[in-house]
N, C-alpha and C positions, 0 to 999 in steps of 0.2 A: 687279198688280205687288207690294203692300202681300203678299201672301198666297203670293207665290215667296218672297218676301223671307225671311217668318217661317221659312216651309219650310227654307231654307237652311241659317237662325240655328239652326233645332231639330235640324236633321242635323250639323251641325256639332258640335253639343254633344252631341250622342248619341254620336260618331268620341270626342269627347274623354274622355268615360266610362267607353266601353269598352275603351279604351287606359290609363286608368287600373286600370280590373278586371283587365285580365292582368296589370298590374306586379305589382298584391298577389298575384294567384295566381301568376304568376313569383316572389314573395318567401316564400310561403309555402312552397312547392315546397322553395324553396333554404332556407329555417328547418328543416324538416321534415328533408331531408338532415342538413344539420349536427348536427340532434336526434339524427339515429340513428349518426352516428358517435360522436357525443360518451358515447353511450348503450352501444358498445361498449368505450371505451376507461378509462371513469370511472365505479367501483360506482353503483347506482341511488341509494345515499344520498345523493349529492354532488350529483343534481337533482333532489331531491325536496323540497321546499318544504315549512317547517313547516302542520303542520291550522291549528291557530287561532294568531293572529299574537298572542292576549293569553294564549299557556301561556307557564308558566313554567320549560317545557326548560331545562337550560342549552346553552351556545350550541354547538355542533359545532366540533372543533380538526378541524388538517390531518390526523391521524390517526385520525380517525372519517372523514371522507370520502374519502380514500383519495388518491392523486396528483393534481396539476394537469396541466390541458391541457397547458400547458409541457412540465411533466416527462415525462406519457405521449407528446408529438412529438417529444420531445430523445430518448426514449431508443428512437423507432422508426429513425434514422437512428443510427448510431454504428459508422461505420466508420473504421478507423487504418489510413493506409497504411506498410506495411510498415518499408519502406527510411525513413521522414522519422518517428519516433514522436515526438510533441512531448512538452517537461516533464511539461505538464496532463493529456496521455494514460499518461504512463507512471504518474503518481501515481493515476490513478483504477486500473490496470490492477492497482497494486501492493492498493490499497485493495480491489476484490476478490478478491486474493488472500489477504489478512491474512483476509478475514472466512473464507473458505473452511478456511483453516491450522486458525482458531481453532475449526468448527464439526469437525471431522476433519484429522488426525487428532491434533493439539493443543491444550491447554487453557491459558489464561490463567490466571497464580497472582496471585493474588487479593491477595496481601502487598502495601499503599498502603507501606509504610515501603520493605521492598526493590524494587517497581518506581520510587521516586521515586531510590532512591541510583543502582542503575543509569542510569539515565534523567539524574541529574545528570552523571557521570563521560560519558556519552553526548557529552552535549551539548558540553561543555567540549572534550571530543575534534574534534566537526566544528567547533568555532570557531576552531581552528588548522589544519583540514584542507584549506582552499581548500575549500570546500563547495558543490555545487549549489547553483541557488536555487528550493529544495523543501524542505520539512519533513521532519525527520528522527523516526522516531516506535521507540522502544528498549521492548521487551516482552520479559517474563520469561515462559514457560512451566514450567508443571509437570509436571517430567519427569528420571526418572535419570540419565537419558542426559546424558556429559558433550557438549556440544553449543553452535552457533550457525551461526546462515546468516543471511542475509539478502535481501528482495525487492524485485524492483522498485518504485519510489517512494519511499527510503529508510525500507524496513521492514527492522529490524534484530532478532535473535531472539538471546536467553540462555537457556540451561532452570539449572533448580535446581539441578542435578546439576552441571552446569560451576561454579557460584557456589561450591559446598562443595568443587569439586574443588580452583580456584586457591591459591594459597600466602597471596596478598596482592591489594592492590587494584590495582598495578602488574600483573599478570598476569592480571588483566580490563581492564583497561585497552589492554593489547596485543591481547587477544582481538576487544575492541571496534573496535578500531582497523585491523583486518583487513578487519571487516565493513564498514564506513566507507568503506574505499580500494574493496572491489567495488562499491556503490553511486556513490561519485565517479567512477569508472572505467566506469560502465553496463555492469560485467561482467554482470549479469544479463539485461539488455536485450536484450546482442550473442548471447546465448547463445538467449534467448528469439527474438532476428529468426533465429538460423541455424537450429534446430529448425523455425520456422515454413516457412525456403526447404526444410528435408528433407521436410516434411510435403504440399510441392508448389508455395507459392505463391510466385508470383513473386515478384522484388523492389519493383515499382513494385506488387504487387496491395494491395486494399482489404479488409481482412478485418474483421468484427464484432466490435468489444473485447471483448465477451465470451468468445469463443474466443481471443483473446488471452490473456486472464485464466484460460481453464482451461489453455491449453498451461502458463501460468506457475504454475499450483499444482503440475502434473504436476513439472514439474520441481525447484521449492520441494522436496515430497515426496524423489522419487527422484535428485535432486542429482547429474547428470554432471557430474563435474569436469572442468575444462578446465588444466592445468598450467601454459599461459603465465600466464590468468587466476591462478592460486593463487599463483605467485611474485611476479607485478607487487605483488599485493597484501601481500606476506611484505614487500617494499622500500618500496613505500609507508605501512604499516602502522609501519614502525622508523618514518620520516619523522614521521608525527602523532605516537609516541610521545613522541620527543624533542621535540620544539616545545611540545608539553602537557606538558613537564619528570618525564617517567616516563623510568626508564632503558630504554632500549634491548634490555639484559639480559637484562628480565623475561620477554620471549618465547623467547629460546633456552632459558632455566632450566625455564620451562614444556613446553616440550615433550620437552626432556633427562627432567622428571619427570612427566610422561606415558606417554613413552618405555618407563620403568621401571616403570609401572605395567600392574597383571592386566586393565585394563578401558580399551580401546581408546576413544579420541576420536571421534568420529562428524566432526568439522570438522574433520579432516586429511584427506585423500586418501590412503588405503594406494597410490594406482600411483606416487607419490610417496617417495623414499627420504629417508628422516626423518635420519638419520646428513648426506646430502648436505644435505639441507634448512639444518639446522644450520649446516654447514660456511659454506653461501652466508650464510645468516645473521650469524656473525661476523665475515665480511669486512666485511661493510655498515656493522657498528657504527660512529658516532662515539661519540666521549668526549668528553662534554661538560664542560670543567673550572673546576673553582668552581663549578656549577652544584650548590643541594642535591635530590636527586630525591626523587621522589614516592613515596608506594604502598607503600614495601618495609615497612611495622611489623604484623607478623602480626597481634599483638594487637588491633591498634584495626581491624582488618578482621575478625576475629574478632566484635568487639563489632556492627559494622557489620550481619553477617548472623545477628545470636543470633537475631531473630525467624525467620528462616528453619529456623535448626538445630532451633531450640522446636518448631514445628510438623511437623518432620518427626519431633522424635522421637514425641512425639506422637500419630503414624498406629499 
């Protein structure tokens, strides 16, 4: 009896053993997997273990080792459904498009003094404008062309060439303020969902922000204008002006001397009749009375962009 007993006791603990040894090789198995995905998704730097733990390497940033798990799993899923694009979606959507704008076929001007004044007159504009709640981010490009658009996620664009063109800082102001109303408006957006229904996809489909973000450069780029969108924006755009205490004016006068000018606006619409344009224009005006307005002193806007005019003559 004493000798079945042990028998027992030892077979039992043998069953236990061996039920232990496949767990580790069951965990090993699954370490081994996880290794080798992790091993595709993250450079070899990022697991590879310094040689001797007493070098005095310095120590590895996130930028020697290349992305986190996190970020390489966040950005294997990233799909935006059409019809519902949230805030957070549209501002990342805008964010690769700025970057795309600026690597082709646009350059950032480098002037700290003039993208900060722009950028102030910016801001001041969307704090009367009923504004999203999203960051508004005003970038100057270097370029002749008198010019501004704007991108999804409130990215807002001036080039150089418009800055030297206005009269005054009231007549960037208005400019600005254009930009503003298609962004508050998610003209961009609505333009961006209806290209993506011509392109095939559903309403309700699920498409790769990514290809979001190129449909949006595409059109960033090659700008189909849409007329309801351009007028909404002409009426909402008086709107900000006034409230931010710039006359109203300064955009009819602007484009009257546009109008007049050998070198065509690229942010107007030619399907657009500029004469009409106007017209609607001066109906909209209010007069604001007692009110002293902004912007209109050439000179001190003059002063405002000497570092710009410096550098251009300059080239």
């Amino acid at each position: 009896m004493a000798r079945a007993s042990d028998y027992q006791f030892y077979k039992a603990g043998r069953q236990r053993t061996e039920a232990c040894q496949g767990g580790v090789a069951l965990c090993a198995i699954a370490s081994g997997l996880c290794l080798s995905i992790l091993a595709a998704a993250v450079p070899a730097a990022a697991l590879t273990p310094p040689a001797d733990s007493d070098s005095q390497a310095p120590a590895a940033t996130n930028a020697d080792i290349g992305p986190s798990v996190t970020a390489v799993l966040h950005n294997v899923v990233r799909y935006v459904q059409v019809r519902d694009i949230l805030a957070q979606e549209e501002v990342e959507i805008g964010r690769q498009i700025n970057q795309r704008l600026l690597a082709h076929p646009h350059s950032l001007y480098e002037g700290v003094v003039i993208n900060q004044y722009v950028n102030q007159i910016g801001q001041g504009l969307v704090a009367v404008s009923h504004p999203r709640d999203i960051s508004y981010t005003f970038q100057v490009l270097e370029s002749d062309r008198i010019d501004a658009f704007s991108a999804p996620g409130g990215f807002v664009y001036v080039t150089t060439g418009l800055l030297q063109a206005v009269a005054n800082e009231a007549q960037l102001a208005a400019v600005l303020s254009r930009e503003i109303a298609h962004v508050n408006q998610r003209h961009n957006l609505q333009t961006l969902k209806r290209w993506a229904a011509e392109q095939g996809a559903a309403d309700d489909a699920h498409i790769d922000l990514a290809t979001l973000a190129e449909m949006g450069y595409q059109l960033a780029v090659n700008r189909p204008y849409n007329s309801e969108f351009e007028l909404e924006a002409d009426r909402i755009g008086l709107s900000i002006l006034r409230d931010a205490g710039y006359p109203q004016m300064a955009f009819v006068t602007l484009l009257e001397q546009l109008e007049d000018s050998s070198i065509a606006p690229e942010f107007l619409p030619s399907s657009l009749s500029q004469q009409s344009r106007i017209e609607a224009l001066r109906r909209q005006i209010q007069a604001a009375e007692g009110v002293p307005y902004l912007g209109l002193n050439l000179i001190e806007y003059q002063q405002r962009i000497l570092p710009l005019v410096r550098s251009s003559q300059s080239l």
